[in-house]
Biopython code that builds the backbone (N, CA, C, O; Angstrom):
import numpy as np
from Bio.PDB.StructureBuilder import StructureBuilder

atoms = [
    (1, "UNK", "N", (0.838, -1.180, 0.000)),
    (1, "UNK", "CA", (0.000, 0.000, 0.000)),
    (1, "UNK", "C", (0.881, 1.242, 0.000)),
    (1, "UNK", "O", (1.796, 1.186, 0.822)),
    (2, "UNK", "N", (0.816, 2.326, -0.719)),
    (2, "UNK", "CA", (1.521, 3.383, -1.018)),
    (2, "UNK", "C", (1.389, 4.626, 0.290)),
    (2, "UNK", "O", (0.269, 4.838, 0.753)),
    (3, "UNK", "N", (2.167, 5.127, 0.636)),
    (3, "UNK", "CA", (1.974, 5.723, 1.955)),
    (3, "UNK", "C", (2.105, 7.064, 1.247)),
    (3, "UNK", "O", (3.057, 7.503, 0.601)),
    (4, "UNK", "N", (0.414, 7.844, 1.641)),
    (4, "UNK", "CA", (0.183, 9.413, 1.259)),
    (4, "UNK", "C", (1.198, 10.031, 2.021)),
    (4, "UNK", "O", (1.677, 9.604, 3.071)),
    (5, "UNK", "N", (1.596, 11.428, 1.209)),
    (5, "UNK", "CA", (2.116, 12.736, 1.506)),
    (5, "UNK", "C", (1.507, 13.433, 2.006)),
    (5, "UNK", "O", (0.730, 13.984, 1.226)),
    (6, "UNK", "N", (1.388, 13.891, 3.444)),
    (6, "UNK", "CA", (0.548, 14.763, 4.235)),
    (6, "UNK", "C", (0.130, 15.864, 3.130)),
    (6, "UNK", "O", (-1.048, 16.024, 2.811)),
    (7, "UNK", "N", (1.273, 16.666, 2.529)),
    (7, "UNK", "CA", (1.220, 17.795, 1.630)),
    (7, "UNK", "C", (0.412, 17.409, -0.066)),
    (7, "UNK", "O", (0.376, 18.209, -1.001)),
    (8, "UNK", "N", (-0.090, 16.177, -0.079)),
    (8, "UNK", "CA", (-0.768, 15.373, -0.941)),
    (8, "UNK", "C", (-1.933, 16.521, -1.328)),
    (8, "UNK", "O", (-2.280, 17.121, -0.310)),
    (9, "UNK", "N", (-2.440, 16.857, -2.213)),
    (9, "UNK", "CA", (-4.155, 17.277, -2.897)),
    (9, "UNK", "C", (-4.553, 16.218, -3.338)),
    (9, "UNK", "O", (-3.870, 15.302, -3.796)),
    (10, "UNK", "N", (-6.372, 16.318, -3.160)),
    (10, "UNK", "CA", (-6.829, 15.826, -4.525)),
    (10, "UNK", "C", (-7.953, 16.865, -4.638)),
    (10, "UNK", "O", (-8.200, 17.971, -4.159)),
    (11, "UNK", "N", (-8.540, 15.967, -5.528)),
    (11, "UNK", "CA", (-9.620, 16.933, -6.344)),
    (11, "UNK", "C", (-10.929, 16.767, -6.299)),
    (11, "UNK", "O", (-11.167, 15.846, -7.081)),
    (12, "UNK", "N", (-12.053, 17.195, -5.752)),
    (12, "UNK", "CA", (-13.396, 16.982, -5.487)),
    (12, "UNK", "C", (-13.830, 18.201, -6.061)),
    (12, "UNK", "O", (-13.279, 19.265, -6.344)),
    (13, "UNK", "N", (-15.269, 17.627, -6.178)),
    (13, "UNK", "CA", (-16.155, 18.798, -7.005)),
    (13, "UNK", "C", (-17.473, 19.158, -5.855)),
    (13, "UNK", "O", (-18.059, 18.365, -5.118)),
    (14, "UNK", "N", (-17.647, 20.399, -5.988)),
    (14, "UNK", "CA", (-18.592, 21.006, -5.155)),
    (14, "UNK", "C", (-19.289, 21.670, -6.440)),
    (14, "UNK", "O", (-18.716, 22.245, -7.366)),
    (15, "UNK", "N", (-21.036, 21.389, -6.226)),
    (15, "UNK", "CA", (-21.862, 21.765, -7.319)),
    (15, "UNK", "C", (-21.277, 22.223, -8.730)),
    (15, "UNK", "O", (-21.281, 23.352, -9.221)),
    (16, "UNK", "N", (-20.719, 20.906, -9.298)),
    (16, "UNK", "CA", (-19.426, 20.731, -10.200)),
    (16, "UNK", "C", (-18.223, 21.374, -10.737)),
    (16, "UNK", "O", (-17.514, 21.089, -11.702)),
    (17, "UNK", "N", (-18.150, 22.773, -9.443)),
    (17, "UNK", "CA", (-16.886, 23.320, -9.801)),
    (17, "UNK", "C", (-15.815, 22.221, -9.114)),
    (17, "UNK", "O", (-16.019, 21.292, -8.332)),
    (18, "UNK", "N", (-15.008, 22.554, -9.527)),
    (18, "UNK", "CA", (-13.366, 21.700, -9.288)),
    (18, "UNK", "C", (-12.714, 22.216, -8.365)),
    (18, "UNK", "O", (-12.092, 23.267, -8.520)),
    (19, "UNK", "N", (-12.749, 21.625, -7.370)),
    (19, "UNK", "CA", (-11.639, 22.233, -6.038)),
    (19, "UNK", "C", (-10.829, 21.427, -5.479)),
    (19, "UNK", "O", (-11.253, 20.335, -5.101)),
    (20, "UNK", "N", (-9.321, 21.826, -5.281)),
    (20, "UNK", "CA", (-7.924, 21.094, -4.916)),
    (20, "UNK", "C", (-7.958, 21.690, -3.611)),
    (20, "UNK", "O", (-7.682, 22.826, -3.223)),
    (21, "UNK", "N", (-8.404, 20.549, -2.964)),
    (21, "UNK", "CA", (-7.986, 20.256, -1.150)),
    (21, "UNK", "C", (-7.162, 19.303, -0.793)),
    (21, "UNK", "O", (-7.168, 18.184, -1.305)),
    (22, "UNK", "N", (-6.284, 19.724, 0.239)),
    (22, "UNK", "CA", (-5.396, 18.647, 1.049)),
    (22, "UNK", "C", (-5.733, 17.098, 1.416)),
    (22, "UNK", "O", (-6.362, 17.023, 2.471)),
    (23, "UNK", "N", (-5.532, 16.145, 0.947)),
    (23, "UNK", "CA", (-6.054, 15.016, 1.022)),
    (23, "UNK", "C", (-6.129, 14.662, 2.592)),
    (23, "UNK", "O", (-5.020, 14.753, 3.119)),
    (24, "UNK", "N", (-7.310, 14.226, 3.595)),
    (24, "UNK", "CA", (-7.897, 14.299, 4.672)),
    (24, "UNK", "C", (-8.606, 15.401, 5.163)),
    (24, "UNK", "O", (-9.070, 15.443, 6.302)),
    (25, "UNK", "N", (-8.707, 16.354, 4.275)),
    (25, "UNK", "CA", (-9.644, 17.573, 4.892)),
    (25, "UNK", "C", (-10.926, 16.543, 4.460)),
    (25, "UNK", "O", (-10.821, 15.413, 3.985)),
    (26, "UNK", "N", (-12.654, 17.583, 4.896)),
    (26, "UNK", "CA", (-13.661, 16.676, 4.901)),
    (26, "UNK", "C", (-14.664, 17.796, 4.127)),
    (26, "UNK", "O", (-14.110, 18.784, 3.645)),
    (27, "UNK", "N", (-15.622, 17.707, 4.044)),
    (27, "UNK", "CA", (-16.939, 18.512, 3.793)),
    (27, "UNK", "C", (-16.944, 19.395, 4.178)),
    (27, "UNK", "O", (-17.647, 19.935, 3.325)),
    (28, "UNK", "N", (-16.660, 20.364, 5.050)),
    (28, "UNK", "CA", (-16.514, 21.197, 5.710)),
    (28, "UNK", "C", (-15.892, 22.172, 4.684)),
    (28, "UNK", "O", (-16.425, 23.106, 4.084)),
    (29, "UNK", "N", (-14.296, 21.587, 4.631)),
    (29, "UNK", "CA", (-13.361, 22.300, 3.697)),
    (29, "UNK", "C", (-13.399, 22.132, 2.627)),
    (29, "UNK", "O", (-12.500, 22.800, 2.118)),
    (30, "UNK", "N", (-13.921, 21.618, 1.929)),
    (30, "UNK", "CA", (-14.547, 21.650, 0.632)),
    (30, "UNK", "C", (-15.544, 23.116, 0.305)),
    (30, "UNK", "O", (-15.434, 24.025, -0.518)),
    (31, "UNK", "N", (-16.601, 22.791, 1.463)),
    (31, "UNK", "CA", (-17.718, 23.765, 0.892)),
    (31, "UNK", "C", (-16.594, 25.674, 1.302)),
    (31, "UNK", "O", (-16.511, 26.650, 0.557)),
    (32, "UNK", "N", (-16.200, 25.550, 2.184)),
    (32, "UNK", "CA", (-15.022, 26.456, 2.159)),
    (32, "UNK", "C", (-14.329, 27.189, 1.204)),
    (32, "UNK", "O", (-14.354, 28.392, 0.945)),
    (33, "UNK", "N", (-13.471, 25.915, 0.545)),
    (33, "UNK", "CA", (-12.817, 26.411, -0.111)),
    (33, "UNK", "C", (-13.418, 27.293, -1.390)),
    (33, "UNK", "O", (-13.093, 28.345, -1.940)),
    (34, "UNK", "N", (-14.680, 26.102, -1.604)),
    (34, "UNK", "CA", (-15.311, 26.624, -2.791)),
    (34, "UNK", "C", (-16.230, 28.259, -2.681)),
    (34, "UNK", "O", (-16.223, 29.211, -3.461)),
    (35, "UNK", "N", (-16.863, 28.079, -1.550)),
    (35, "UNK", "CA", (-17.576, 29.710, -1.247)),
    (35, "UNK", "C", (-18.266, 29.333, 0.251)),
    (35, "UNK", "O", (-19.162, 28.532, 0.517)),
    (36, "UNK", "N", (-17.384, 30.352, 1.231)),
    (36, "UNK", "CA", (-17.516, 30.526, 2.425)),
    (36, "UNK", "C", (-18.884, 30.574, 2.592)),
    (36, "UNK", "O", (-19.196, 29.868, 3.551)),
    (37, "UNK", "N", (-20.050, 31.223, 1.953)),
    (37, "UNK", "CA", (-21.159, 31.402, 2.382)),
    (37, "UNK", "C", (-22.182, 30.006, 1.867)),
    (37, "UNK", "O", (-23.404, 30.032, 2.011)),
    (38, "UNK", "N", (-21.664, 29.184, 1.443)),
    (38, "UNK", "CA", (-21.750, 27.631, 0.946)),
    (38, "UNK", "C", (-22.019, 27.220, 2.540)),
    (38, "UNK", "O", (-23.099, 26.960, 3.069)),
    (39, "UNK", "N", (-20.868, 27.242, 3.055)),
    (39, "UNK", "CA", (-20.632, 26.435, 4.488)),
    (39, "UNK", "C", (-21.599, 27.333, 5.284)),
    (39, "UNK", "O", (-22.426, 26.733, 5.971)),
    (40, "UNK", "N", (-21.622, 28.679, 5.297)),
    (40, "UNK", "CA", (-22.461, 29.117, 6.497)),
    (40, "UNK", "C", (-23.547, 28.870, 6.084)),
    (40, "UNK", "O", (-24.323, 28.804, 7.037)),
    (41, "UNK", "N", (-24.064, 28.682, 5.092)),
    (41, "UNK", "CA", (-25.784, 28.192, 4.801)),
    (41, "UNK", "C", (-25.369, 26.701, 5.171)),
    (41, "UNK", "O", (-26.138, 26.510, 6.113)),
    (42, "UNK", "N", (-24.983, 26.072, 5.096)),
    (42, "UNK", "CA", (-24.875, 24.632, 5.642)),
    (42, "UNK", "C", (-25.259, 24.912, 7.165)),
    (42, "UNK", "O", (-26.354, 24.520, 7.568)),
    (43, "UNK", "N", (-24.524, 25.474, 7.884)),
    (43, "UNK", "CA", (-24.544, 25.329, 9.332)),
    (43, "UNK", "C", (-25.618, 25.965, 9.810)),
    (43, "UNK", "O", (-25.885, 25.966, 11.011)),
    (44, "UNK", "N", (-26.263, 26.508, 8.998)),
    (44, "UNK", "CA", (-27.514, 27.330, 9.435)),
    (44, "UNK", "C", (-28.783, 26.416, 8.690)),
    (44, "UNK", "O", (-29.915, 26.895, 8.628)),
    (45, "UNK", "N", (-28.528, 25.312, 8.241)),
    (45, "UNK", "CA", (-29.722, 24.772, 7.960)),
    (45, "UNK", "C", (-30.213, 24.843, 6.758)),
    (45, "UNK", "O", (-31.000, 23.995, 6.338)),
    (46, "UNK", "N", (-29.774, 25.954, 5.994)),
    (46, "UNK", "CA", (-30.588, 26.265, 4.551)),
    (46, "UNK", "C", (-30.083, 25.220, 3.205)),
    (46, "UNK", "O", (-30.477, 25.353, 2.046)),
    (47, "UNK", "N", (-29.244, 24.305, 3.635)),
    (47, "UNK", "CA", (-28.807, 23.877, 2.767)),
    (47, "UNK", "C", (-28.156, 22.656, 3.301)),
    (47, "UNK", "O", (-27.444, 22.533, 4.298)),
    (48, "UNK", "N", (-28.635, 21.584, 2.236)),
    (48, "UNK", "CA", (-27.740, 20.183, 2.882)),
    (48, "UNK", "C", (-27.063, 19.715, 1.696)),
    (48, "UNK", "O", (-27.508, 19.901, 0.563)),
    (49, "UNK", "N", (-25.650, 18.917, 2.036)),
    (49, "UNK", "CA", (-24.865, 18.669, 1.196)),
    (49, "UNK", "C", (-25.152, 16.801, 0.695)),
    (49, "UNK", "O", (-25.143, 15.990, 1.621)),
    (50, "UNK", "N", (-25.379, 16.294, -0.707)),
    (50, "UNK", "CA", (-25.314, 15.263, -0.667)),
    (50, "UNK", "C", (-24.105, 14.613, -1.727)),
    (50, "UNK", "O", (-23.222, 15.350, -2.166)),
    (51, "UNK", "N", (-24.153, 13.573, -1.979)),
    (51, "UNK", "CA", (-22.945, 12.895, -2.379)),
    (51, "UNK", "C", (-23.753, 12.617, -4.369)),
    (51, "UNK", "O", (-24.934, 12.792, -4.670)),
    (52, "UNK", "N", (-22.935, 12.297, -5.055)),
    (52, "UNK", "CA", (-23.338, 12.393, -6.285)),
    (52, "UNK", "C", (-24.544, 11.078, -6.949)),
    (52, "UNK", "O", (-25.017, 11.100, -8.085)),
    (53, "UNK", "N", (-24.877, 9.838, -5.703)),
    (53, "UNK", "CA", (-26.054, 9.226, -5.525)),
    (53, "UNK", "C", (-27.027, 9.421, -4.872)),
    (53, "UNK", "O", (-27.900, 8.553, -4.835)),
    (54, "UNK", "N", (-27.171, 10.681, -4.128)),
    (54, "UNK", "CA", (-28.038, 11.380, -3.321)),
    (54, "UNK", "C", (-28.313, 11.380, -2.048)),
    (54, "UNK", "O", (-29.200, 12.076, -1.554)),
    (55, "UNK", "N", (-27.592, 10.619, -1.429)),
    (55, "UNK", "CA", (-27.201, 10.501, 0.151)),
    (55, "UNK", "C", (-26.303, 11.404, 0.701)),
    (55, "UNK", "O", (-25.155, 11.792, 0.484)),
    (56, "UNK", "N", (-27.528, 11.682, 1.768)),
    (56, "UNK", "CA", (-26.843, 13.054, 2.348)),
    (56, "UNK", "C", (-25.917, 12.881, 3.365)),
    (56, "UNK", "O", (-26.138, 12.135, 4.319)),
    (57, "UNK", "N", (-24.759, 13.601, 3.210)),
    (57, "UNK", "CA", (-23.949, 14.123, 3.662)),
    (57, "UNK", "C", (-23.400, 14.753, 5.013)),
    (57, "UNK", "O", (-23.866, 15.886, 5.129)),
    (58, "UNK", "N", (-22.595, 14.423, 6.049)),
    (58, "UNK", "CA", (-22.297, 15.699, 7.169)),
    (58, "UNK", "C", (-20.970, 16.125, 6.962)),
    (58, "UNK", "O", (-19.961, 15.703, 6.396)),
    (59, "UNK", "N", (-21.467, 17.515, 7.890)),
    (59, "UNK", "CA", (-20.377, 18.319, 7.102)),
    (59, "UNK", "C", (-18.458, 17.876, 7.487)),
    (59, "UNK", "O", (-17.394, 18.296, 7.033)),
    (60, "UNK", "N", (-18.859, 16.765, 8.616)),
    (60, "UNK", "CA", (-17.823, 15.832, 9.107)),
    (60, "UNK", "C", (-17.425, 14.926, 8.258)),
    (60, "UNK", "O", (-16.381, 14.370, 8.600)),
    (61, "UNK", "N", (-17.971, 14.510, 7.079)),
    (61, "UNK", "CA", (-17.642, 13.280, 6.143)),
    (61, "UNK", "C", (-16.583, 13.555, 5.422)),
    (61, "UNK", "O", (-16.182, 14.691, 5.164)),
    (62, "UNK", "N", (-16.150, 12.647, 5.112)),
    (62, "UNK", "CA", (-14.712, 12.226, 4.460)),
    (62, "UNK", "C", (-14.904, 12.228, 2.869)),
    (62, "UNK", "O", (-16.015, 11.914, 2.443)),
    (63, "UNK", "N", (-14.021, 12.518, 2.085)),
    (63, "UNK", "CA", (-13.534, 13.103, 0.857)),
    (63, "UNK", "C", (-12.601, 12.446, 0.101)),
    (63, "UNK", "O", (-11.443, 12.382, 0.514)),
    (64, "UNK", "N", (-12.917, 11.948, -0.942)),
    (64, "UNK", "CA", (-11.615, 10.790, -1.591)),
    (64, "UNK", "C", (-11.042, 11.657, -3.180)),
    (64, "UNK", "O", (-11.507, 12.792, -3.283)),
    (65, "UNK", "N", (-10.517, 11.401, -3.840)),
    (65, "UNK", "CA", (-9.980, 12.345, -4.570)),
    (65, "UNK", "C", (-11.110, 12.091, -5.809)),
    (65, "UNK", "O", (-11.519, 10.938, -5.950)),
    (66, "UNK", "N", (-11.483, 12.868, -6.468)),
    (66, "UNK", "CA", (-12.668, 13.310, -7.886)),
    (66, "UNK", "C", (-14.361, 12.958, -6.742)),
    (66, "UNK", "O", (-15.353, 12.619, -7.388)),
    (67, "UNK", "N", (-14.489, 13.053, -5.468)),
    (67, "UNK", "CA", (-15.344, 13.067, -4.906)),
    (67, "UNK", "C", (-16.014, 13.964, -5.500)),
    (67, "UNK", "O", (-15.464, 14.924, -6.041)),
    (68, "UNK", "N", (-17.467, 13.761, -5.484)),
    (68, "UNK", "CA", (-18.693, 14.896, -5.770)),
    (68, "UNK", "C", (-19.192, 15.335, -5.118)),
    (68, "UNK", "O", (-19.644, 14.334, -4.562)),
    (69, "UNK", "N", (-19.715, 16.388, -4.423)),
    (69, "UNK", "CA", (-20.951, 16.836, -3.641)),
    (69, "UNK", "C", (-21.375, 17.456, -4.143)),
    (69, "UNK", "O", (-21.018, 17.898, -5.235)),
    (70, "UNK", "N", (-22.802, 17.863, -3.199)),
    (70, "UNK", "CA", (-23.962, 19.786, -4.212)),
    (70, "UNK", "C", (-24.368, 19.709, -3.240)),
    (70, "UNK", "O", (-24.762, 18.760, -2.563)),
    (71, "UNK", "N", (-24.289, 20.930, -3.065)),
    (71, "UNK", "CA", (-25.553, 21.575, -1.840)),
    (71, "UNK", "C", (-27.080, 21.556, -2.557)),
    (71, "UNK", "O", (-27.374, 21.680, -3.746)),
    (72, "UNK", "N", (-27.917, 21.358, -1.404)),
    (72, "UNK", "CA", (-29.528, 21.407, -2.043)),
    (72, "UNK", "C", (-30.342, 22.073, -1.307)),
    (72, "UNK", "O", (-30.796, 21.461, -0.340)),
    (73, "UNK", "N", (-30.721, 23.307, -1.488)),
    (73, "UNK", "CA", (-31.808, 24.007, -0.372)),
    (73, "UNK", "C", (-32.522, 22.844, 0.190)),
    (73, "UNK", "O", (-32.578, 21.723, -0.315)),
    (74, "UNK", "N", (-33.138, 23.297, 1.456)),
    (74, "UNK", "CA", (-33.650, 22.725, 2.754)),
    (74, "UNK", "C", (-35.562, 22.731, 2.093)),
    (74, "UNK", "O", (-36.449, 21.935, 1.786)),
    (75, "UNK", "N", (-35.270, 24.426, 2.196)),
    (75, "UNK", "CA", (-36.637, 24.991, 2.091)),
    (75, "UNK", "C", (-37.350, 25.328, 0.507)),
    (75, "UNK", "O", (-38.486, 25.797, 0.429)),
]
sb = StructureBuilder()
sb.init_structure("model")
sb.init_model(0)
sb.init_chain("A")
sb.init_seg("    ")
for serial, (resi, resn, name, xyz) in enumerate(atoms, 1):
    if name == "N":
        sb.init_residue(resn, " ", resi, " ")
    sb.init_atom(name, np.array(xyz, "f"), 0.0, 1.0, " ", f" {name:<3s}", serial, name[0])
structure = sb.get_structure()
């Protein structure tokens, strides 16, 4: 088994833009990186994140490299 580089990226997509995060960041830093006000509508409820088969998401979940997510209004 090949032993990751802490300083490692990969590449996940948030509502199919392309974003290069540190390999072990999670959902959180994803919706982050991509647009801060992404994550604060997450934490406020207006918006839940699911995975690219439609199972939803916390903002604690784990991230593998060409991962998908989208946020989806609540309301």
């Amino acid at each position: 088994m090949r032993q990751h580089d802490v300083n490692e990226t990969i590449d996940v997509y948030v509502n199919v833009r392309k974003i290069n995060i540190y390999r072990g960041m999670n959902v959180k830093h994803a919706l982050i990186a991509c647009d801060q006000s992404l994550y604060k509508a997450a934490l406020a409820g207006e918006v839940r994140v699911e995975e690219e088969n439609g199972f939803m998401v916390g903002l604690e979940g784990s991230l593998a490299d060409g991962s998908r997510i989208f946020t989806v209004a609540t309301a």
